[in-house]
N, C-alpha and C positions, 0 to 999 in steps of 0.2 A: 613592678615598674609603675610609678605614677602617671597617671592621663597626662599630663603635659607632655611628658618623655614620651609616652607612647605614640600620640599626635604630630611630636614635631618628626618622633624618626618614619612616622607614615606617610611624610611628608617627603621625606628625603628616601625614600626604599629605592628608588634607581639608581640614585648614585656609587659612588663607586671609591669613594674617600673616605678614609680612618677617623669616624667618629669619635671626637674626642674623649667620650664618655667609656671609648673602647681601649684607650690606647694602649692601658699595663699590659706587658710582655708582651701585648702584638710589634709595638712601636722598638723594640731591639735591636730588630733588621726585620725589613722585609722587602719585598721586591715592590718594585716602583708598581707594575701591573696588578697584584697579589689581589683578589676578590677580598670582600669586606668583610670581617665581622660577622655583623649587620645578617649578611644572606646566609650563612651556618646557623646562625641561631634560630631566621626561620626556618631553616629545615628540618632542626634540631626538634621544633615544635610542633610543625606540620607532620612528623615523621611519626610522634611522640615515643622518643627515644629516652628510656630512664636508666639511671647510674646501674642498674645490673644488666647492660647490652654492650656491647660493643662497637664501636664505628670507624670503620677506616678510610682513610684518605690516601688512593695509592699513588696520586701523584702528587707529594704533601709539601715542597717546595719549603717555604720559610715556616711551616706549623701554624697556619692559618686555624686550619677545624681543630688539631687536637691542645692548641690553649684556648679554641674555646668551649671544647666537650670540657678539659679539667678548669677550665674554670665554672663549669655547673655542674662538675661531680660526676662528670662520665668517660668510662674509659676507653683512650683514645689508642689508636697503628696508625703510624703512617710509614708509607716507602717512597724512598728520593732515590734515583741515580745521580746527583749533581753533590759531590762531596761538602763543599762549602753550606749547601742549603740545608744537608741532612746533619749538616756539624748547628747548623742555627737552630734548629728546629729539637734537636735535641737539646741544647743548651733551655730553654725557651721553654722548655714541660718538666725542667728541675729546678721546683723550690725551694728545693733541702738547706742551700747554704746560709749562714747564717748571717746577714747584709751588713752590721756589723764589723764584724771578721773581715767580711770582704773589702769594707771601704780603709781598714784599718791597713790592710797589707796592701792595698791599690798604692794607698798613699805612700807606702813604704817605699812600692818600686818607683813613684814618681819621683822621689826627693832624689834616688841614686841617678836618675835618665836625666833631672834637673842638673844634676852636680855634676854629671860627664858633659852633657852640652855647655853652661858656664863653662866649666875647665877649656873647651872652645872655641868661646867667644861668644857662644850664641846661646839667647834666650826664646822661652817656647811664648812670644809675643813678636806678634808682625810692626810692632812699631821702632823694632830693633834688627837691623839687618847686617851686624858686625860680626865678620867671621876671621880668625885667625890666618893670617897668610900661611901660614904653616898648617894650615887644617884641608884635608882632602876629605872633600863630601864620599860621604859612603854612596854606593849604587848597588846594583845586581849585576849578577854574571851576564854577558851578554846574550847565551840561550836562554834565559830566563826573563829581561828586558824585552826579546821579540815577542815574548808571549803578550805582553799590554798595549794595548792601545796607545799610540803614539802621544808624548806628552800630555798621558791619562793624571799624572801626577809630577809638578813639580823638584830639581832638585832639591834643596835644602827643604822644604818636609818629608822629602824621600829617606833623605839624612835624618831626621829625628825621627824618622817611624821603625828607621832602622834599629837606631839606638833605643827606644826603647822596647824593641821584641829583644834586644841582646837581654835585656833588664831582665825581660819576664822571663826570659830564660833562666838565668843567672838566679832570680827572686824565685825560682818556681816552685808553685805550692797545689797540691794537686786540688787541694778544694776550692781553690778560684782560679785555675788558671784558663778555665773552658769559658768563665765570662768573661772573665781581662779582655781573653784574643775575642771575642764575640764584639764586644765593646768597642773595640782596635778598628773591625770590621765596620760597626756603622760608623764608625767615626772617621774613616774613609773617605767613604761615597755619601757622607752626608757635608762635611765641610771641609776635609786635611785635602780632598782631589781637587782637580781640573773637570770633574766627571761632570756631566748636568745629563737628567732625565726628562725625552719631553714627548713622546713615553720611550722612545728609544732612547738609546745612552749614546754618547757622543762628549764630545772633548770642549769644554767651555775656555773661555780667555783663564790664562796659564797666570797662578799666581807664584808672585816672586817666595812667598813666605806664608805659612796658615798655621794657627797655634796646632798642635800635634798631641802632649802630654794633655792639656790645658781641655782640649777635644774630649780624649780619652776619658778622661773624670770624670765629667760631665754625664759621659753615657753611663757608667756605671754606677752613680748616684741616683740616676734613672730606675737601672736595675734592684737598686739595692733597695728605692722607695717600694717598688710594684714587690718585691720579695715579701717584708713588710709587711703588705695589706693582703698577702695572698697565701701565705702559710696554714693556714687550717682547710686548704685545698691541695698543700703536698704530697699528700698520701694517694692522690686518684690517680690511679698507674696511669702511662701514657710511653708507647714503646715505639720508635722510628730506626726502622733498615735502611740501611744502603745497600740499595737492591734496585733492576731492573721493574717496574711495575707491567712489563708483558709478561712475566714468567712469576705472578705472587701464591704459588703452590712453593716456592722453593724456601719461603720464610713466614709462612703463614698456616697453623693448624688446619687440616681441614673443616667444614662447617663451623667457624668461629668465628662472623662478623654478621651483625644486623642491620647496618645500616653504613650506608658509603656518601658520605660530601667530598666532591672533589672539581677539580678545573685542569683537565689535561692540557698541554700543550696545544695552540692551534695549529694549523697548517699554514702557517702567516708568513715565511720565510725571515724566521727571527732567530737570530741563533742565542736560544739562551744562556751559552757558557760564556758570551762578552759580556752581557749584564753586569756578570759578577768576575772577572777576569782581574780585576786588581786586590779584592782580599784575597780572590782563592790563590793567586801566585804569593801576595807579600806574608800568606800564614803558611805555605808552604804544601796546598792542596795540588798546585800542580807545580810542576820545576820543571817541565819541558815540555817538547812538543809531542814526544810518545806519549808522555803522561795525557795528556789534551786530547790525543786523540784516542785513548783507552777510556776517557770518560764520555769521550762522543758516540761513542759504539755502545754506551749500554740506557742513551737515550731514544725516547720514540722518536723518530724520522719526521722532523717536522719544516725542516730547511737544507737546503742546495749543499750548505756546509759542512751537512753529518753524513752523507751520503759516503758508502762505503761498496767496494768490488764485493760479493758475497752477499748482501743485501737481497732478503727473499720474504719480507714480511708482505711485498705484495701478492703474494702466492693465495694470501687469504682473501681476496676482494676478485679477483680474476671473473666468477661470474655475476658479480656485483654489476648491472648495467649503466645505471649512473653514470659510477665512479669512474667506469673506463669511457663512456661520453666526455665526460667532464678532459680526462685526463687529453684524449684524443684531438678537443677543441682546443687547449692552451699547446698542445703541438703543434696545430697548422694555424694557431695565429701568432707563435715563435719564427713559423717556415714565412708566415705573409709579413711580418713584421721585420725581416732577414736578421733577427737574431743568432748568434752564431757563439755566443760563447760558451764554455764551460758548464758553466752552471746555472746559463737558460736553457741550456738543452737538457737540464736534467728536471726543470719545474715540472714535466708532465710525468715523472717517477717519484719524484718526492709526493706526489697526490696518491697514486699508488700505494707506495710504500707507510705513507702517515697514516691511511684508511686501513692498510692492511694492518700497522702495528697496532690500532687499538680494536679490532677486530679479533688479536690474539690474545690482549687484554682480558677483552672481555671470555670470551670463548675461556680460558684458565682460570678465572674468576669464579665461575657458577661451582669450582670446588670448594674455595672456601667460604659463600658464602649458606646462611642458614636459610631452609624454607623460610617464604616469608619475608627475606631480606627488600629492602627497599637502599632506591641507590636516586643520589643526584649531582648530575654532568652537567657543571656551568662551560658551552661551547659559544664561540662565536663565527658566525658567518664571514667568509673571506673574500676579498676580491684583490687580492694584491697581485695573483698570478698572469700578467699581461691583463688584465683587468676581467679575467675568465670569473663569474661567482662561482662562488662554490659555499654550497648550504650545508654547513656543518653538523648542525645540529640535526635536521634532516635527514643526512644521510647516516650520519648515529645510530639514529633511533631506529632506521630500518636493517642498519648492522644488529642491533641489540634483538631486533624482533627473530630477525631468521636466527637468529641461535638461542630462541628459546624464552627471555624475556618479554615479561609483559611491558607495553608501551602505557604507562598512566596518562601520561599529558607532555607537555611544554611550555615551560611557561616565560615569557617576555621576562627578563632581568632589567635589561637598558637597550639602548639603540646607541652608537660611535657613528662617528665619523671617518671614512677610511682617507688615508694620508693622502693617498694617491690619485682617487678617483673619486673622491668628496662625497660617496655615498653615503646612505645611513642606512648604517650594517645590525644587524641582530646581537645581542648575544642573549644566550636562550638557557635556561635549566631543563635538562632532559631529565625527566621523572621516569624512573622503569622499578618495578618490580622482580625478584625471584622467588617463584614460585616453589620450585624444589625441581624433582628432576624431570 
């Protein structure tokens, strides 16, 4: 890296935005929140981690750490429970296809999705809004419609989004069809929605029309540049489960990981299956409400919303004294506050239950990782809970101690602002060590 590059990004090290100079394969999809870049690579370097170790990421969301362990030749795990991020993430660490190929059959299926919408009056351009009287916009079945966010997406792009997954269906070719729908995906929530991110997702002014196919392209020309320029890095394995990340004995060797970058969930009351609730329903990751809530159940407990009867992950924090102050104070300022709903009576168990599930995290972790392994937890501090703080990172690290972990440091990443109560919150890199046993 040349001094200039080096200096300006030492400039910008707390930020929290996709460097441009970062963007191939991160820029696919990723979550509007998603840590940068940027902070894997220092850890990558602070860690000194070299292409014969290993590094996992167990809670690996869109494949933040492991496109950029393979893109400096180190091989990457990660585990998701969230179907749609573990379908991204894996798309995202294979550069085998040939971007050619790919753009040559993209276009194939555009020109059939173009010819069927023509045939109905309608072009995939917003300056033409002529639709055949005789044309009935396609929709979803109505159990499947309740799953989105109300007017998360327009009808007639709902209509040509429709038509063309019939395409790829119809066109289906197994060696690009994992980027197409990837593609389909940001092209979404980046322009085809009503979606805006500011950092929560929520419903923007409802457009009559958004090109769709026209989207589509776009992102896959994307892919098929970054493919391209990143082929003599396709060989560096990189392997992602769909898998609970409290139980990773059930999909991971014993003693086979050196090092761990990752950014769990916070306790922030954010449900992260809305984030993405419009590709994961229009690709067909969830089609009902069972399905919904069979993927809520095998996330950490980190909002009102996943909370479930049989729920016992607090069982591991019970003589944690803290956690149960903590939990204890946003109950009786729910009782002084005469909160009475559903799911403020459950804020002081979801703190419980989030503390206790990475508590079991961690605790099942020291199997597979190697003497010697070194780990770093981007956490951030919260106060959303009746404006109760609660020190994330802090109370981590002294989870991480009492079972066994060395505490290395802490270190400042950035400082936020909380929505709520205009604080300026933490977020922190918990550095620990494993020693062995």
């Amino acid at each position: 890296m040349n001094y200039a590059l080096a200096r300006n990004r030492s400039a910008r090290r707390e930020d929290n935005k996709l460097y441009p100079e970062d963007r191939a394969v991160h820029d696919w999809y990723r979550f509007v929140l998603s840590f940068p870049p940027h902070l894997v690579q220092d850890y990558l370097q602070k860690f000194g981690v070299t292409p014969d170790q290993r590094v996992l990421d167990p809670f690996c969301g869109t494949g933040t750490v492991l496109v950029e362990c393979k893109k400096q030749g180190i091989p990457g795990v990660g585990i998701e429970a969230n179907p749609i991020a573990h379908f991204a993430s894996r798309v995202k660490v294979n550069w085998s296809i040939d971007p050619d190929y790919l753009l040559k059959h993209a276009q194939q299926v555009a020109d059939v999705a173009l010819t069927r919408l023509r045939a109905q009056g309608i072009e995939d351009v917003t300056l033409f809004h002529i639709v055949q009287d005789h044309c009935d916009l396609r929709t979803l079945p109505d159990e499947t419609l309740k799953l989105l966010l109300a007017n998360s997406i327009s009808p007639l792009p709902l209509h040509k989004t429709l038509i063309l997954l019939d395409c790829l269906n119809e066109q289906y070719d197994e060696r690009c069809s994992n980027y197409e729908k990837l593609a389909l995906a940001k092209a979404l929530v980046s322009s085809i929605s009503n979606l805006q991110f500011g950092p929560e997702v929520g419903v923007g002014k409802a457009k009559h029309d958004a090109p769709v196919i026209a989207s589509w392209l776009v992102c896959l020309r994307a892919m098929a540049n970054d493919v391209q320029k990143l082929r003599d890095k396709a060989a560096t394995p990189a392997e992602v489960y769909l898998a609970d990340a409290r139980y990773p004995q059930q999909v991971l060797a014993p003693h086979s990981i050196d090092a761990i970058i990752t950014s769990p969930p916070y306790p922030n009351e954010k449900d992260y299956t809305r984030t993405t609730r419009l590709e994961s329903v229009l690709l067909g990751f969830i089609n009902n409400k069972a399905e919904l809530q069979a993927l809520k159940r095998g996330l950490l407990r980190s909002n009102t919303r996943g909370i479930y009867k049989g729920d016992d992950d607090d069982q591991w924090v019970t003589e944690h004294p803290e956690i149960q102050r903590i939990a204890r104070e946003i109950e009786a300022r729910r009782v002084e506050l005469g909160k009475t709903s559903g799911f403020e009576r459950l804020y002081a168990q979801v703190t419980r239950l989030y503390f206790g599930g990475m508590a079991k995290h961690l605790s099942e972790l020291r199997e597979v990782l190697r003497p010697g392994a070194q780990l770093a937890y981007v956490v951030g501090d919260q106060a959303s809970y009746l404006r109760i703080m609660i020190p994330t990172g802090q109370l981590l690290a002294d989870i991480a101690q009492s079972l066994g972990y060395e505490l290395v440091g802490v270190d400042l990443f950035r400082t936020r602002l909380a929505t709520a109560t205009k604080q300026q919150l933490r977020e922190e890199v918990i550095v620990l060590r494993w020693a062995g046993n």
